[in-house]
N, C-alpha and C positions, 0 to 999 in steps of 0.2 A: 571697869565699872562706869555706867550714867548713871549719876545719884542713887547709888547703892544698887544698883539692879549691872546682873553680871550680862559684861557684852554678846558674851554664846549667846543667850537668849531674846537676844532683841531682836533678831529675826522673826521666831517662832510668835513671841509676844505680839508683832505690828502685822503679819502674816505677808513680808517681805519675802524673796529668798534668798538673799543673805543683806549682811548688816555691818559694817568694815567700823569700827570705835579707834580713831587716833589721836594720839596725845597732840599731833602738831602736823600742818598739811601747809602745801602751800597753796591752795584752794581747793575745794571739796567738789567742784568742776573740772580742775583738772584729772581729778583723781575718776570721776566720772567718765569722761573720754576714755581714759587708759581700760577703763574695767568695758568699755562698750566694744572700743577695739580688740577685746581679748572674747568676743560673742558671751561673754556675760547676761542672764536673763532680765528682761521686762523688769521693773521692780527693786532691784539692787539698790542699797542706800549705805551711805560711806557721811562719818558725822564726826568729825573733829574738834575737839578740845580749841584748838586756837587755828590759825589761818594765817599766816606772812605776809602770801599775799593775796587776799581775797580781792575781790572784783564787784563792780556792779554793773548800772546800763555807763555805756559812751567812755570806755574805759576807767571809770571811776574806782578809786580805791572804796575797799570796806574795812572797818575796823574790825577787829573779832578776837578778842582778848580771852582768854577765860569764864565763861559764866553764861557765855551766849546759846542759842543753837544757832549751827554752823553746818549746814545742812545739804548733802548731794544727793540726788536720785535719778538714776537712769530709765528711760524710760522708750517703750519701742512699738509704736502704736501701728496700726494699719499703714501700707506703704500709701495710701490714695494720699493726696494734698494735703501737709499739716499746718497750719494756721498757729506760728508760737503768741502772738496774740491774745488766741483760745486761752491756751495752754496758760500764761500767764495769767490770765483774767479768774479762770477756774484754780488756781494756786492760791492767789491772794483771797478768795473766795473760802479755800480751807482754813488758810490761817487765821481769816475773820474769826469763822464760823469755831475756832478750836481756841480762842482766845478769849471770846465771849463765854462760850461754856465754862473758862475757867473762872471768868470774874463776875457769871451770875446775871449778866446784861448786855445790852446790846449796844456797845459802846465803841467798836470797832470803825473804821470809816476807810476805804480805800481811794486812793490819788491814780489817775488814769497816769503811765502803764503800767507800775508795779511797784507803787509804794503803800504798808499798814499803815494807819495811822493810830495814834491813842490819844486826846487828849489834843488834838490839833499836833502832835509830834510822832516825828517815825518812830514806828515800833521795828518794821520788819520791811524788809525787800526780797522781789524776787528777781532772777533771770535766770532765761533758758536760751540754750545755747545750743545748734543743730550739727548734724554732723553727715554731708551727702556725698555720694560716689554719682555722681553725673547727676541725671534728676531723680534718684533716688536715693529719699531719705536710709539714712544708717542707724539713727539712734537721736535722741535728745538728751540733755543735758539738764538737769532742772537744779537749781540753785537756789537755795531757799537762807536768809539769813533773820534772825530773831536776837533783838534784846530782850534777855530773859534775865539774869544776875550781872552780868559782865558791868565792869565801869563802862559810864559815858563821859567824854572827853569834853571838858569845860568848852573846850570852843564849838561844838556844836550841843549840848546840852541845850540850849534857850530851841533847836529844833528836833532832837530825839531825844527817846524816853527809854527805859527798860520795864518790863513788864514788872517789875520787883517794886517801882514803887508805887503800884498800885495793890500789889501781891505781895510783901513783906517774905513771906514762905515760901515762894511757889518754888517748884521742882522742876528743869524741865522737861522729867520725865513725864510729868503729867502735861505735858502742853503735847510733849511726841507722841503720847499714846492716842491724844485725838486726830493727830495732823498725821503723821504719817499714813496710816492705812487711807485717808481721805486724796492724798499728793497721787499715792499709789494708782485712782484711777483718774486723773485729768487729761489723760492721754486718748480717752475715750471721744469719738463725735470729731469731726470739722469744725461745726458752727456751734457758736451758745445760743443753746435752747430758753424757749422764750422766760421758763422762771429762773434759769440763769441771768438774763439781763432783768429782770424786775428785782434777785435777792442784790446785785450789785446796784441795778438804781437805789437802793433802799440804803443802800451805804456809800453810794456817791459823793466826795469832799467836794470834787470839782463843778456838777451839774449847776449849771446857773451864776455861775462865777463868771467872768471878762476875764481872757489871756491876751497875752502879745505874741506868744508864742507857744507852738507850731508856726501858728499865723493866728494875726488878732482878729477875735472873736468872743460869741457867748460858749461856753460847753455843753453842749448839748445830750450829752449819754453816751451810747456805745451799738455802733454796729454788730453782726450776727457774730464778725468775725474778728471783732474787739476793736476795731478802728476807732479812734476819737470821733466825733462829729462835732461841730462848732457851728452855730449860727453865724453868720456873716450876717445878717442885716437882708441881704438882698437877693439869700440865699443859703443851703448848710452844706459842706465839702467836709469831706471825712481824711482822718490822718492819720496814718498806719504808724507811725515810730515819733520819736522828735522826746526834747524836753521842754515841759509845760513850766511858762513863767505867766503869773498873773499881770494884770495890767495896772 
C-alpha cells in the first residue's frame, strides 16, 4: 500500500506499465538498471519506502527515510543523441509544476542542475543516470527524490524542507499522481523548447546571482540543451555539469 491505495494499481492509476512498491531498496536507480537490463518497457517506475543507499550528483549521499518519495523511472527514448541535461531540466520542471498544484501557488524555484527548492530550501532532487553499449544509448535511469513527510536531519534542516511543513496533510500519493504521468514523458525532444526555457526562467533561484563556481561569473539562464550560461564580464561560456557555489 502508498498511503492507502493498493500497489497493483499504481500502474493502471499513473498509466505507467508497471509500478514495483518496496519496503526498502538500496537505491531506486539501482533497481532501475536491473529492470532496463532485463528489456523492461519505456515507463517502468519502481518507488521505495526507504533507500540505504540513495545517491545524488558527484556521488553524494541522500537521506531517504520513511515519509519521502523515493522515486525510479526507466526511461527509453529515441536512440538519436540524448542530452540528460534536458532530461533533468524537464524533471525538475514536473516536480515544480506538481508541487505548486499541490499548495495552490506558485512557489516552487529550481537551482541549475537539479535541485526543488521551497522556501529558499531543498525540497527535492533529481539525477539521471545513462546506460550505453558503444554509442548507443540502452536506457536512462531517472531518479527523482522528494521531501514529502520523512524527518529532516537537524544538521541540514537550516537548508532542506519537507513538503509537510507547508502541507501539514499532504499525501504523497497526491504529489505522484501529478508527477508521475508528467516524468513518464521528459524523454521526449533533444533540445528544450523555447516555453521550456521561459516556464524555468520564471523559476530560476540562480539567474542574476554571482557564482565562483563552475567558474566565477553572473548566471545567466539555460542553453537549448540545459547548459548553465554565465556572464563573464567580457563575455558568456556555457557549462555542462559542475557544482554551483555562490560568490
Amino acid at each position: 500500500m502508498l498511503d492507502g491505495v493498493p500497489a497493483a494499481g499504481l500502474a493502471r492509476r499513473w498509466g505507467v506499465p508497471q509500478c514495483g512498491l518496496f519496503r526498502r531498496l538500496t537505491s531506486t536507480l539501482d533497481a532501475i538498471h536491473d529492470l532496463g537490463s532485463q528489456g523492461v518497457p519505456d515507463g517502468a517506475t519502481v518507488i521505495a519506502e526507504e533507500q540505504t543507499a540513495g545517491r545524488g550528483r558527484d556521488g553524494r549521499s541522500w537521506h531517504s527515510p520513511a515519509g519521502g518519495v523515493w522515486l525510479g523511472m526507466l526511461l527509453r527514448p529515441p536512440p538519436e543523441r540524448v542530452e540528460l541535461g534536458v532530461v533533468s531540466i524537464r524533471a525538475g520542471l514536473a516536480v515544480a509544476d506538481a508541487v505548486d498544484a499541490l499548495l495552490g501557488e506558485p512557489a516552487v524555484r529550481l537551482k541549475w542542475p537539479n535541485d526543488v527548492l521551497l522556501d529558499d530550501r531543498k525540497l527535492a532532487g533529481i539525477l539521471c543516470e545513462a546506460r550505453w553499449q558503444g554509442e548507443r544509448l540502452q536506457w536512462l535511469a531517472l531518479g527523482v527524490g522528494v521531501n514529502v513527510r520523512n524527518p529532516i536531519p537537524a544538521g541540514v534542516a537550516p537548508r532542506a524542507i519537507a513538503l509537510r511543513e507547508r502541507l501539514p496533510a499532504v499525501q504523497r500519493v497526491a504529489l505522484l499522481d501529478r508527477l508521475v504521468p508528467a516524468l513518464a514523458r521528459v524523454g521526449a525532444g533533444i533540445a528544450l523548447s523555447e516555453p521550456e526555457r521561459a516556464a524555468f526562467a520564471a523559476r530560476d533561484w540562480l539567474r542574476g546571482r554571482r557564482i565562483r563556481a563552475p567558474v566565477p561569473g553572473r548566471a545567466g539562464g539555460l542553453r537549448q540543451d540545459g547548459a548553465l550560461l554565465v556572464d563573464l564580464g567580457a563575455g558568456t561560456v556555457s557549462v555542462r555539469e559542475g557544482h554551483v557555489e555562490l560568490a
